[in-house]
C-alpha positions in Angstrom: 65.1 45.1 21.2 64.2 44.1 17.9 63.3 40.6 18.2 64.8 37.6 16.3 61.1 36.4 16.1 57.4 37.9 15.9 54.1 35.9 15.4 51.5 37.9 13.0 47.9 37.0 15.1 45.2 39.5 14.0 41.7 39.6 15.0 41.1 37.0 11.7 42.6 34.3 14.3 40.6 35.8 17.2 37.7 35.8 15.9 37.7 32.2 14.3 39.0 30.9 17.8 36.0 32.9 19.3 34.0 31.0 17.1 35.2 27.8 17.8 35.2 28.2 21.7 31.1 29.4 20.6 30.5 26.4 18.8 31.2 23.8 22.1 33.3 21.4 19.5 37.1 22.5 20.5 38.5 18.8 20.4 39.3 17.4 16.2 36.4 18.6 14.1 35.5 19.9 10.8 37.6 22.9 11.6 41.1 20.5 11.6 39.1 17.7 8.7 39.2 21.7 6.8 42.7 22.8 7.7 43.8 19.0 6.8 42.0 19.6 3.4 43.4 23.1 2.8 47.3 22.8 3.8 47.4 19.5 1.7 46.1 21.3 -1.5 48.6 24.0 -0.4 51.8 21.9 -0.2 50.1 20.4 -3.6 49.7 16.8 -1.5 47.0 14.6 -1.6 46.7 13.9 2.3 46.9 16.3 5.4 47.1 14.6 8.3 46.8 17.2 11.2 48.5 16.6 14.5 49.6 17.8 17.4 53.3 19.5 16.6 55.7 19.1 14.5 57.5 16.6 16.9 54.1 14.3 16.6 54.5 14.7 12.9 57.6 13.4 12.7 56.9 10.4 15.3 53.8 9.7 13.4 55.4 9.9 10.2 58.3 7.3 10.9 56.3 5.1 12.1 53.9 5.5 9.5 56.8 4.1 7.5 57.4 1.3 9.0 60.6 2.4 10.9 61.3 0.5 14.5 63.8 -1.0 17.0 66.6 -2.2 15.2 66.4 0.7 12.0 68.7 3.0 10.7 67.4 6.1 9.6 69.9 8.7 7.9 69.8 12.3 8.6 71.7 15.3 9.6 73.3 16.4 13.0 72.7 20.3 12.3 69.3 20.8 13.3 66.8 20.9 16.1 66.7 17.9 18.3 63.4 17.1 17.5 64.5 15.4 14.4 67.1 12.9 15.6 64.6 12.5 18.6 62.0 11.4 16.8 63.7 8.2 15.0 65.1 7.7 18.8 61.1 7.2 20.0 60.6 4.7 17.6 63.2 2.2 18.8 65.6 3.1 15.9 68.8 4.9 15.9 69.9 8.2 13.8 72.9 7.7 11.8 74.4 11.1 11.1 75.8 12.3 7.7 77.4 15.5 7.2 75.8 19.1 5.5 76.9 20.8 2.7 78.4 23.5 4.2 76.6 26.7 2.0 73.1 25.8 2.4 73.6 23.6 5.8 71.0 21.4 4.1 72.3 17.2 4.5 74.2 17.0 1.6 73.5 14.3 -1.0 77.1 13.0 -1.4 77.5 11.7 1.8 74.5 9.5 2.2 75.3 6.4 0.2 78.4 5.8 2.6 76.0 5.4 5.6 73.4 3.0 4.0 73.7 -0.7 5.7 71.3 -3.0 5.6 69.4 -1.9 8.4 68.9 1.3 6.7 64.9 1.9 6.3 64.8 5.8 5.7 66.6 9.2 4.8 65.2 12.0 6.5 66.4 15.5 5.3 65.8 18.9 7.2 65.1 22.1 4.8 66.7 24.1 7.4 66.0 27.5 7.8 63.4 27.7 5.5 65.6 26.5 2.1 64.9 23.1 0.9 67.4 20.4 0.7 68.7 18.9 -2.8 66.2 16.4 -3.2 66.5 14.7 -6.7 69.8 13.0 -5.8 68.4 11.9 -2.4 64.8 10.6 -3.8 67.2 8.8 -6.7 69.1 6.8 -3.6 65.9 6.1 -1.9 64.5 4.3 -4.6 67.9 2.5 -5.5 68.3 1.3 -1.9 64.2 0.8 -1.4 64.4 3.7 1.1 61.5 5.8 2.5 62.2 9.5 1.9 60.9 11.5 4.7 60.8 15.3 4.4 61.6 17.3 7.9 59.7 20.6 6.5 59.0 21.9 10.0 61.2 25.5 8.7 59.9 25.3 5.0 56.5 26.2 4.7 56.0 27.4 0.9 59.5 26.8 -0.2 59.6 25.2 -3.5 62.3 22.5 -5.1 62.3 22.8 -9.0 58.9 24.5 -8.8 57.6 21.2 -6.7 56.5 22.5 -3.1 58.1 21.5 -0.4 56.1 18.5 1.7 54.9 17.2 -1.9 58.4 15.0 -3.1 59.1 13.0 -0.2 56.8 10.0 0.5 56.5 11.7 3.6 56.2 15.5 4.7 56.4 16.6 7.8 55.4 20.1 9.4 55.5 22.8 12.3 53.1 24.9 13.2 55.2 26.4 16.2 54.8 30.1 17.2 58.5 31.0 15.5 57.4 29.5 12.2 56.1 30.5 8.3 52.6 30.3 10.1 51.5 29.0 13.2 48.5 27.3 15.0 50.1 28.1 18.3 51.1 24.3 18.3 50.7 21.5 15.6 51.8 19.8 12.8 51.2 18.3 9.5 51.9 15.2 7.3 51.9 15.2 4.3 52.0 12.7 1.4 50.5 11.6 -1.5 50.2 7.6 -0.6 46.9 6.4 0.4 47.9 3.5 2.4 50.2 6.3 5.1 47.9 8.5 4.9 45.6 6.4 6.2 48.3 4.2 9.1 49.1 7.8 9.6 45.8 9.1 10.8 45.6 5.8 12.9 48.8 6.4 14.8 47.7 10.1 15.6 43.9 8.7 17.2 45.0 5.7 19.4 45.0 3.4 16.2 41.7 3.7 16.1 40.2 2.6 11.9 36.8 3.4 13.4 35.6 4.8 17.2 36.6 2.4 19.5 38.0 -0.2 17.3 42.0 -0.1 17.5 43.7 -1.8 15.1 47.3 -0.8 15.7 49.3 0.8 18.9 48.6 5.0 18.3 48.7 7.6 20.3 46.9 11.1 21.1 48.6 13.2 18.3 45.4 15.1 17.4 45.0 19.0 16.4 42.3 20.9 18.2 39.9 22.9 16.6 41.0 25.9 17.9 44.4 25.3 16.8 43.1 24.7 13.3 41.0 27.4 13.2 43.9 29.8 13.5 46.0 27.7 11.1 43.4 27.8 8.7 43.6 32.3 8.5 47.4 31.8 8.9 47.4 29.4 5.6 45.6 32.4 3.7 48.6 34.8 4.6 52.0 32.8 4.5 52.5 33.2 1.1 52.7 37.0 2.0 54.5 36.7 5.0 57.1 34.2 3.1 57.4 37.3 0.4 58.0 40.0 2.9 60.8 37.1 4.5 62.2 37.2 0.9 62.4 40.4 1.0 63.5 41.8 4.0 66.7 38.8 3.6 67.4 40.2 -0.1 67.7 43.5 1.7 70.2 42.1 4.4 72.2 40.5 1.9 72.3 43.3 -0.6 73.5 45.8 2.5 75.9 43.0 4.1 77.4 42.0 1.1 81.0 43.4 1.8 80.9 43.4 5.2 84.6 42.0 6.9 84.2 38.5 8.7 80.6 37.6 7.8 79.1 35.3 4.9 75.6 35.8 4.1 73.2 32.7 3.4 73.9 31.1 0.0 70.4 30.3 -1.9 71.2 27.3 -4.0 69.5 27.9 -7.7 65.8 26.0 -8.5 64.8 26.7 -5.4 62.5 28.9 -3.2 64.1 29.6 -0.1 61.7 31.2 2.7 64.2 32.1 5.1 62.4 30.5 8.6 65.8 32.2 9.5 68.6 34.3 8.1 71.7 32.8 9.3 75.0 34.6 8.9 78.1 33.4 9.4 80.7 34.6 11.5 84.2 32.9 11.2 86.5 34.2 14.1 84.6 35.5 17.4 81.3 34.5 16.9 80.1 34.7 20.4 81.5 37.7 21.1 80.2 39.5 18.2 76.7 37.9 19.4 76.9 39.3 22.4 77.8 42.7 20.6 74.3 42.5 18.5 72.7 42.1 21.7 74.2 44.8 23.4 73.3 46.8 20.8 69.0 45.5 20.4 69.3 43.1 17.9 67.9 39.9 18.9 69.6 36.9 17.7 69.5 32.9 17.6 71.7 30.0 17.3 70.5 27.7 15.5 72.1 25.3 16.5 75.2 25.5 18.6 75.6 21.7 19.4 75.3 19.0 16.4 72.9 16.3 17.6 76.0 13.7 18.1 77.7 15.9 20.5 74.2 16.5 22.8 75.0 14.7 26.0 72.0 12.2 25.6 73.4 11.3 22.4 76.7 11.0 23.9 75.4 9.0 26.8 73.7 6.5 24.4 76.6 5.6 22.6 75.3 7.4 19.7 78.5 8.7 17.1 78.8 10.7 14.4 82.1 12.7 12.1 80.8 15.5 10.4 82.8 18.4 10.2 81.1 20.3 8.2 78.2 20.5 10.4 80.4 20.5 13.7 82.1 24.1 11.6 79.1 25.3 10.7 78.0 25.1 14.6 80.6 27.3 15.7 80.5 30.0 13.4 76.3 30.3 12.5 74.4 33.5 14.0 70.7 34.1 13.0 69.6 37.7 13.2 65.7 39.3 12.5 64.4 38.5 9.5 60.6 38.0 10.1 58.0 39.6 8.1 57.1 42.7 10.8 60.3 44.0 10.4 60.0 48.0 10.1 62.1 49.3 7.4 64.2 51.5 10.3 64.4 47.8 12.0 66.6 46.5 8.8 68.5 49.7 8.5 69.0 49.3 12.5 70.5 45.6 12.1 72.8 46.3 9.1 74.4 49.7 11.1 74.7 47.3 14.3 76.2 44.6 12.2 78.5 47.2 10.4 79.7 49.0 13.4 80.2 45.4 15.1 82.4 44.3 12.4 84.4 47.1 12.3 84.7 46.9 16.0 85.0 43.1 16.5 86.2 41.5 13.1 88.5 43.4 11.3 
């Protein structure tokens, strides 16, 4: 089976564990005050706040904002729940707008329709690794005096109009999840280049503490080990390799798939720098069949994501509505197939036969 997904650890990140788990300080230390440091000059942000996952991130990120019960927070129904989720666990509710249905990114257009006056954010997802179209949606945050709140948990290294991703927004948020650009086996980051979140944010993340043992604001245990950091901090030196080989290998795909009957390949919108997190096809009539086929045939595959948020039964249960076609479309047709940087070139030619012989078989 070649696998949809396949985490690089050498023994760099060994090793640096090794010497954490030596030192006796495995809790938040230098190694995460380092990591912080390092991933914020990366994303070209002036604060790094490290936490526990990309989840925490996003938590402590909304709430860094200011967002509670009784917000509306606008964001997109085609992603991982996480995102929606975390709005939910501040007391406020998601309101969904729909994608634009080549880069599956929220699109721009339909966000000034959903702004009411209990609308306090806009939180876009750079799905997949390609980041969303961000000028327009920072132009109607500061119009409507809206906090723009960057889900970059798929998007480490990609770039909007030469601007790194986690860098525009007034908040970035990151994952550091085994499937991702890079890992820590689990974090997260926020990002952002105001002083005052950075600093609520680092609060929220250590029990609100401004100093040990003085809390100053409800927070929670959202902190990064060391030992996490210290792998994050070898996997930061390598992502921009691993996002190249990503490149890559998913110019490769597309080049071979090109004609292939009953798939679209992903569309890269221009001015940006997409890092395919995943390379999602899309298969218009028997898409779950012709999953099953890849399968059948060792190609490991994802989708990502076969419910929008709206329709999750939660979400149902809670009242919580949303009309996007688009995204509800793009649900029912999107397959993700290998494109991770340890991909053998006999593993690409592999998944192009196996898509080849599935179209002919399946889709034509």
């Amino acid at each position: 089976m070649i696998n949809i997904a396949k985490p690089i650890i050498t023994d760099e990140e060994i090793d640096a564990v090794v010497e954490v788990l030596k030192s006796g300080m495995l809790a938040q230390g230098q190694q995460v005050e380092k990591f912080q440091e390092e991933f914020s000059n990366y994303t070209e942000a002036k604060h790094g706040i490290a936490t526990s996952s990309g989840t925490t991130a996003l938590h402590t990120a909304l709430l860094a904002a200011g967002i509670g019960p009784g917000d509306e927070v606008i964001t997109t129904p085609f992603t991982f729940a996480a995102t929606a989720n975390s709005i939910l666990y501040t007391g406020a509710t998601p309101v969904f707008a729909d994608i634009d249905p080549k880069t599956f990114n929220l699109n721009p257009s339909e966000i000034e329709d959903k702004i009411t006056d209990k609308t306090k954010s806009i939180l876009p997802v750079h799905l997949y690794g390609q980041p969303a179209d961000l000028a327009p949606m920072v132009d109607i945050a500061e119009m409507n005096d809206l906090k723009l709140i960057e889900d970059a948990a798929q998007a480490h290294g990609a770039e909007y109009r030469g601007h790194k991703i986690g860098s525009i927004g007034d908040l970035g948020c990151f994952s550091f999840y085994p499937t991702k650009n890079m890992t820590t086996g689990e974090g997260g980051m926020v990002t952002t280049n105001d002083d005052e979140l950075a600093e609520k944010s680092g609060m929220i993340r250590a029990h609100g503490e401004s100093k040990r043992y003085e809390h100053d604001i409800l927070g929670y245990n959202y902190r990064m080990t060391d030992i996490a950091a210290s792998i994050g901090r070898i996997q930061l030196k390598h992502v921009d390799e691993f996002n190249d080989q990503r490149i890559a290998n998913a110019d490769f795909l597309s080049e071979q798939l090109a004609d292939v009957e009953g798939i679209t390949t992903p569309y890269t919108a221009p001015d940006v720098k997409h890092v395919f997190h995943q390379y999602t096809i899309r298969v218009a009539d028997k898409r779950d069949e012709f999953k099953d086929y890849l399968t059948e045939n060792g190609i490991g595959t994802g989708i990502h994501y076969p419910i929008v948020l709206y329709k999750q039964p939660y979400y149902v249960n809670q009242g919580i509505k949303g009309d996007c076609p688009e995204a509800e479309l793009a649900a029912s047709q999107v397959i993700s197939i290998p494109v991770h940087p340890s991909l053998t070139q006999e593993e690409l030619d592999t998944i192009v036969d196996v898509i080849k012989k599935g179209s002919e078989e399946l889709l034509q």
